[in-house]
C-alpha positions in Angstrom: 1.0 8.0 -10.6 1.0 4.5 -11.5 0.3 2.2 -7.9 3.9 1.4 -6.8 2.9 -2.3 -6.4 2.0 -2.1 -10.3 5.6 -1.8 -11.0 6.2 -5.2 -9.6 6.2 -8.3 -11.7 2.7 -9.8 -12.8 4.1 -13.0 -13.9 3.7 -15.0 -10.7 -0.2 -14.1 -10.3 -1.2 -14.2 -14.0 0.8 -17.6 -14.4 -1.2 -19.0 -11.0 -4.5 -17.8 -12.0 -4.4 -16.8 -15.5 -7.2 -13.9 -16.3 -8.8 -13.1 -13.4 -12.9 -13.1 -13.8 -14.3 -12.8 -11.0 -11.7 -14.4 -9.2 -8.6 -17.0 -10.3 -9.6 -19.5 -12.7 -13.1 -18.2 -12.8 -14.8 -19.5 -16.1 -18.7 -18.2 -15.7 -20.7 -18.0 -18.7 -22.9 -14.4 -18.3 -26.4 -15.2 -17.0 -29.6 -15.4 -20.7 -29.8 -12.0 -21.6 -27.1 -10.1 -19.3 -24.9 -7.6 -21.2 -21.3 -8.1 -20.7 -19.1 -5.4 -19.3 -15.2 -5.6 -18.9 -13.4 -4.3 -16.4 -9.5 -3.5 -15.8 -8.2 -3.8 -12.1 -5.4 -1.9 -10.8 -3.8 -4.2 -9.6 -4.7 -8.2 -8.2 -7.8 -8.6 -6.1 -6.6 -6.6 -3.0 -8.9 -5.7 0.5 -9.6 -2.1 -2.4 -11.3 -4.0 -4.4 -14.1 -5.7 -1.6 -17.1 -3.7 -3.3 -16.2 -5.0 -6.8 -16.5 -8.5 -5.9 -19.3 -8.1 -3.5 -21.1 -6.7 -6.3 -20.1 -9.5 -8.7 -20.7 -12.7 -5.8 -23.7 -11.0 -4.4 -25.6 -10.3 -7.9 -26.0 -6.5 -7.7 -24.4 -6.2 -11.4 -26.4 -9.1 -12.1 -29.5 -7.3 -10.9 -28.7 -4.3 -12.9 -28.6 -7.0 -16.1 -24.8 -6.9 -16.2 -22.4 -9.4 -16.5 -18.6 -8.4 -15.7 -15.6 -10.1 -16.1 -13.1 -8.6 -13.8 -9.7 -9.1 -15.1 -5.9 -7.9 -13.2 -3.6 -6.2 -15.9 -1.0 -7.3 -17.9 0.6 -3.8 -18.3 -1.7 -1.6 -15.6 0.6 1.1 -17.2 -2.0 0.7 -20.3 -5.1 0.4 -18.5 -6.4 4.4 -19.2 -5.2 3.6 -23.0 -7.3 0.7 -23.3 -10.4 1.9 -21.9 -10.3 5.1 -24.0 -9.5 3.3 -27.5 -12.5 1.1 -26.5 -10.6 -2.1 -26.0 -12.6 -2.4 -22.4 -15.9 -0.8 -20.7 -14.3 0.3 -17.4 -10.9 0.3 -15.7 -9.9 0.9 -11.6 -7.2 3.6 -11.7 -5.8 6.6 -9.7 -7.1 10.6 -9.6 -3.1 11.3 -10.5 -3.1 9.4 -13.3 -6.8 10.3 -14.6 -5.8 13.8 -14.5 -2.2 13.0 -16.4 -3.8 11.0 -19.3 -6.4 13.4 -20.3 -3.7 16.0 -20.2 -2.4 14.0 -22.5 -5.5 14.0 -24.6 -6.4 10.2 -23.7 -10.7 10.6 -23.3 -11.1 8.9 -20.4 -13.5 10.3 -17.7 -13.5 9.1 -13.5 -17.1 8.7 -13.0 -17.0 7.2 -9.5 -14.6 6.5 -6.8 -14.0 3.5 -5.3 -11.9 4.7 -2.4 -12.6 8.2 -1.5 -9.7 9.4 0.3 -5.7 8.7 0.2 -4.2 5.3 1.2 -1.1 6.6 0.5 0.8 7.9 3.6 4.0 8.6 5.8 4.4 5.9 7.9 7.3 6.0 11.0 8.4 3.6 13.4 6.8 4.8 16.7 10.4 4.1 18.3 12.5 6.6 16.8 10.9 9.6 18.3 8.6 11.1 15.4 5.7 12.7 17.4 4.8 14.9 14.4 6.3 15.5 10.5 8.3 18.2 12.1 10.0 15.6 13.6 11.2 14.2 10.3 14.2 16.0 9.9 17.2 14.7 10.7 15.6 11.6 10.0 15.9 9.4 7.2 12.3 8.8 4.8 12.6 6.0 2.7 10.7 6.1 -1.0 9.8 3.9 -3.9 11.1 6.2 -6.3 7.4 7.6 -8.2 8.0 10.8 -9.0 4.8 12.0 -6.1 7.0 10.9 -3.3 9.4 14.1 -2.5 6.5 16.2 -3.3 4.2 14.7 -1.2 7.1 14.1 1.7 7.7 17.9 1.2 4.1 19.2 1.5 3.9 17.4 4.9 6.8 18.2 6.7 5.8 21.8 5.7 2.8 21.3 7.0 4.0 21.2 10.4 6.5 24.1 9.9 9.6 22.1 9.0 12.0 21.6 6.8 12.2 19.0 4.0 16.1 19.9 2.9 17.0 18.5 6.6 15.1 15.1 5.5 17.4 12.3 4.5 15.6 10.7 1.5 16.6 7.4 0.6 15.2 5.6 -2.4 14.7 1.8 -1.2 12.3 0.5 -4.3 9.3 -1.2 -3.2 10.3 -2.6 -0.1 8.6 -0.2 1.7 7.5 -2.1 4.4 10.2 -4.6 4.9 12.8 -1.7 5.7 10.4 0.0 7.9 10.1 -3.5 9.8 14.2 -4.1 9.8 14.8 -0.5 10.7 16.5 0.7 7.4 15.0 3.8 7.8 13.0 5.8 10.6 9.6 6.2 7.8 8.8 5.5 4.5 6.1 7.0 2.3 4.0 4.8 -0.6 2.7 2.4 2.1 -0.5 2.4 2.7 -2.3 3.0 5.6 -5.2 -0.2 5.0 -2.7 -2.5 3.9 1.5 -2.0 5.3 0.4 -0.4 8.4 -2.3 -3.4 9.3 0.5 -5.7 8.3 3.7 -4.3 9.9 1.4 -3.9 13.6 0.3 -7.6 13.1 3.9 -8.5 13.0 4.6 -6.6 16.5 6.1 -3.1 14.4 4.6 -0.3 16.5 4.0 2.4 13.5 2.2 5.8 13.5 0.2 7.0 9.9 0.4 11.2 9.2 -2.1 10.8 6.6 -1.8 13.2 3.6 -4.9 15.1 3.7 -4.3 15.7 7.5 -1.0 17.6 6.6 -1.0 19.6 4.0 -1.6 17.8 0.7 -5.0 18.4 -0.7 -8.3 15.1 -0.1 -8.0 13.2 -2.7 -9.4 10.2 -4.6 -7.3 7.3 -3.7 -9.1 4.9 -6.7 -11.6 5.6 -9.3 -13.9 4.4 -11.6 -13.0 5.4 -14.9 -14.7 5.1 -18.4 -14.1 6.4 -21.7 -16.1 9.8 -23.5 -17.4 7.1 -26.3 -19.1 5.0 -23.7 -21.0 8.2 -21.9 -21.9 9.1 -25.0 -23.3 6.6 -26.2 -24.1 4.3 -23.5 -24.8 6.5 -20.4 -27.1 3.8 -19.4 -24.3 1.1 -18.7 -22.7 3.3 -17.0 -25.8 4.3 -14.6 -26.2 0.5 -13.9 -22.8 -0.2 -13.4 -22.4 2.3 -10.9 -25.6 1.4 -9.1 -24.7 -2.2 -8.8 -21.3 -1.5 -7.5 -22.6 0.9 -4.9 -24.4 -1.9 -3.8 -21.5 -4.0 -3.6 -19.1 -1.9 -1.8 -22.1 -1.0 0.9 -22.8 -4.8 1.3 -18.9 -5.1 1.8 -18.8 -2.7 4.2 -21.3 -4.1 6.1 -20.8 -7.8 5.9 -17.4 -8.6 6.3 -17.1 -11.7 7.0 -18.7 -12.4 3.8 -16.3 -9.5 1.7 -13.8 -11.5 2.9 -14.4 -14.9 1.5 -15.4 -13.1 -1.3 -12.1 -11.4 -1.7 -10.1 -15.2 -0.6 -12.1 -16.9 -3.9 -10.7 -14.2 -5.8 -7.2 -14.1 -4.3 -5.9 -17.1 -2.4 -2.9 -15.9 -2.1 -4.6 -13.4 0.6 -4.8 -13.9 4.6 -7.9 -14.4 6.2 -7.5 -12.6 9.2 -5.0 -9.8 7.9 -7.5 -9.2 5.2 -10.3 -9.0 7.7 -8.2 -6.4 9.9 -7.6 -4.0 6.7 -11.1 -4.6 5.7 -12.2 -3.4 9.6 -9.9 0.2 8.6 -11.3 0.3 5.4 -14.8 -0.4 5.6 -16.0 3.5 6.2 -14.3 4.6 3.2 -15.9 1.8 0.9 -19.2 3.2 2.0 -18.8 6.8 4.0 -21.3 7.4 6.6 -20.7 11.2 5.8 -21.6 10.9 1.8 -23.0 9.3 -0.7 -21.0 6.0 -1.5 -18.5 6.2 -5.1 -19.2 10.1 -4.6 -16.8 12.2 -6.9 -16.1 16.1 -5.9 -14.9 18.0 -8.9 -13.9 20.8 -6.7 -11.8 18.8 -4.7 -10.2 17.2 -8.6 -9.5 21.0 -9.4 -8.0 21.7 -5.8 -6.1 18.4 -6.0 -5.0 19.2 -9.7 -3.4 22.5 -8.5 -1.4 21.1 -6.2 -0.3 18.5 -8.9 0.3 21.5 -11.3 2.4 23.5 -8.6 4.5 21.1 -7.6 5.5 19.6 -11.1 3.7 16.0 -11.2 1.4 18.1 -14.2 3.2 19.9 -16.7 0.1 20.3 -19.1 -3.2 22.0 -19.0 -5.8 19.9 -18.2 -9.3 20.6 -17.9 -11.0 19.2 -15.1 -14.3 19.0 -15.9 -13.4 16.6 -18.5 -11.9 14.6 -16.3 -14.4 14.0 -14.0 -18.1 13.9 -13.3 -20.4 13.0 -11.1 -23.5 13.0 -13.3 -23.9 9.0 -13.7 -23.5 7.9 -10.2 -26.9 6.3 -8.5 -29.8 8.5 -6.6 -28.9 9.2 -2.8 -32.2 7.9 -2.0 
C-alpha cells in the first residue's frame, strides 16, 4: 500500500524546495573522503522521518564515513523500482508494499524499520458514542479509497465480535481528517495516530485511536528501510554503517527533542513547531523502543503479517518472506 498522502500532488513541495538533501534547498558538498549514499523518502520530511535527519544534522552517518543526500519522491509509486534497478542506495517504504513488490519479482530487501509498529488506525469522534469497534455499526467509516482499508476496517470490527456489513463505508479521498473534524462521518481509517489525531485534539476535536494491532490485524512495520539484493551482495558493509548511523539518529531524536525538531523545521518549513513537537512526544518510543533493539525487524511477524495480507486479498502472489526481509545487517545490541 502506497502512503495515502503519496497520492497527493508533489508539485507544491518539490517546486518550494526543489530536491530535498538534507533539508529544502540543501546544497552540501559530502565531507574529503565520505562515500555518498542516496536515499528515497516516502514522502516530504514528516515527524517519521526525525531519526533520518538527526542522523544526517548530528553526524552519525558522517561518523560511519557516509554522506547521504536525502531526497522526497517524484513518483513514491517508483521508489522500490528504483532502489532495486540500482538507480539509488536505499529508499523509506511500507512492509505492504515490500512484501507486494518482491511478489512481483522486484529484489528489494527491508533491512530495518524505521517505525516499528502501525500508524495507521481507526480513528472516531469521541461524541458519537463509539466506546469500542463494535460500536461501529450503524455508523458511518469514512476511507481514502487504498485497497487495505475495508480489510483492515473489517478485521477490527470483528475483532470485537461485530459486524462489518452493518458499517456504512463511505469513500471521502484524502480528507481524512477534515471530515472527521466537520463531522462528515462518525470515524475514518488511513489517519494516523502520530500525525491526524495530534492534529484534530490540538484543534479542540475530542477523538479516540483503536489501533490495529490492538484489534485484530496482525503488528506490523509501519516504515522500513529497504535496499536492493545487489547492494547486500556486494556492499554489505554500507549497509552495516548505514544502519548503525541511523540507529544513532533516531535514538538521539528520541531523546532530544527539542533538537529533532529544529532538525525536522530546517528540513520542512512548511511544518509547526509545536504540533511537530506534540507528535514527536507520541512517537518518540517507537523511534527508539525501550522493549527492543532500535530499527529491529521480526521476520516472523513479516510472515504472520503476510498471511493476513494473503487471506484477505491485498497479496494475490506467493511471496517468500525471507527474501523480503532480514535482520542480519542491523547494528550489535550492545
Amino acid at each position: 500500500m502506497i502512503r495515502r498522502r503519496a497520492l497527493l500532488s508533489l508539485a507544491a513541495l518539490l517546486a518550494a524546495c526543489g530536491v530535498v538533501i538534507a533539508g529544502c534547498g540543501g546544497d552540501d558538498e559530502p565531507a574529503s573522503g565520505a562515500q555518498s549514499v542516496s536515499l528515497i523518502l516516502d514522502w516530504f520530511p514528516t515527524v517519521d522521518h526525525a531519526g533520518i535527519y538527526g542522523a544526517i544534522e548530528e553526524g552519525y552517518f558522517e561518523d560511519e564515513g557516509l554522506a547521504v543526500a536525502a531526497t522526497v519522491p517524484s513518483d513514491p509509486a517508483a521508489s522500490l523500482k528504483q532502489v532495486g534497478a540500482g538507480r539509488a542506495d536505499f529508499a523509506i517504504s511500507y512492509e505492504q508494499e515490500v512484501l507486494l513488490a518482491r511478489s512481483e519479482g522486484v529484489p528489494v530487501v527491508a533491512v530495518g524499520a524505521l517505525i516499528t509498529h502501525p500508524l495507521n488506525t481507526v480513528l472516531v469522534r469521541a461524541d458519537r458514542g463509539i466506546a469500542t469497534p463494535r460500536d461501529l455499526e450503524g455508523k458511518t467509516v469514512g476511507v481514502a479509497g487504498v485497497p487495505s482499508d475495508r480489510p483492515l476496517l473489517e478485521s477490527v470490527v470483528r475483532s470485537d465480535g461485530g459486524d462489518p456489513s452493518k458499517v456504512t463505508v463511505r469513500n471521502i479521498g484524502f480528507t481524512l481528517g477534515p471530515a472527521l473534524a466537520a463531522g462528515k462521518v462518525d470515524a475514518v481509517i488511513g489517519a494516523y495516530w502520530n500525525v491526524e489525531q495530534i492534529e484534530l485534539e490540538r484543534q479542540g476535536v475530542e477523538v479516540e485511536a483503536f489501533r490495529l494491532e490492538d484489534n485484530g490485524v496482525p503488528d506490523y512495520d509501519e516504515l522500513v528501510v529497504v535496499t536492493s539484493d545487489a547492494t547486500i551482495r556486494d556492499r554489505p558493509a554500507l549497509v552495516r554503517s548505514f544502519l548503525e548511523g541511523l540507529r544513532g539518529g533516531q535514538d538521539w531524536a528520541a531523546t532530544d527533542q527539542a533538537g529533532a525538531v529544529e532538525a525536522l523545521v530546517a528540513a520542512n518549513g512548511d511544518l509547526d513547531e509545536e504540533t511537530l513537537a506534540a507528535q514527536l512526544e507520541v512517537t518518540a518510543e517507537i523511534l527508539s523502543p525501550s522493549d527492543e533493539p532500535t530499527l529491529t525487524v521480526d521476520p516472523g511477524e513479516w510472515a504472520r503479517f503476510a498471511e493476513w495480507m494473503a487471506t484477505n486479498g491485498l497479496l494475490t502472489k506467493p511471496v517468500d518472506v525471507a527474501a523480503a526481509v532480514t535482520a542480519e545487517f542491523l547494528p550489535d545490541d550492545s
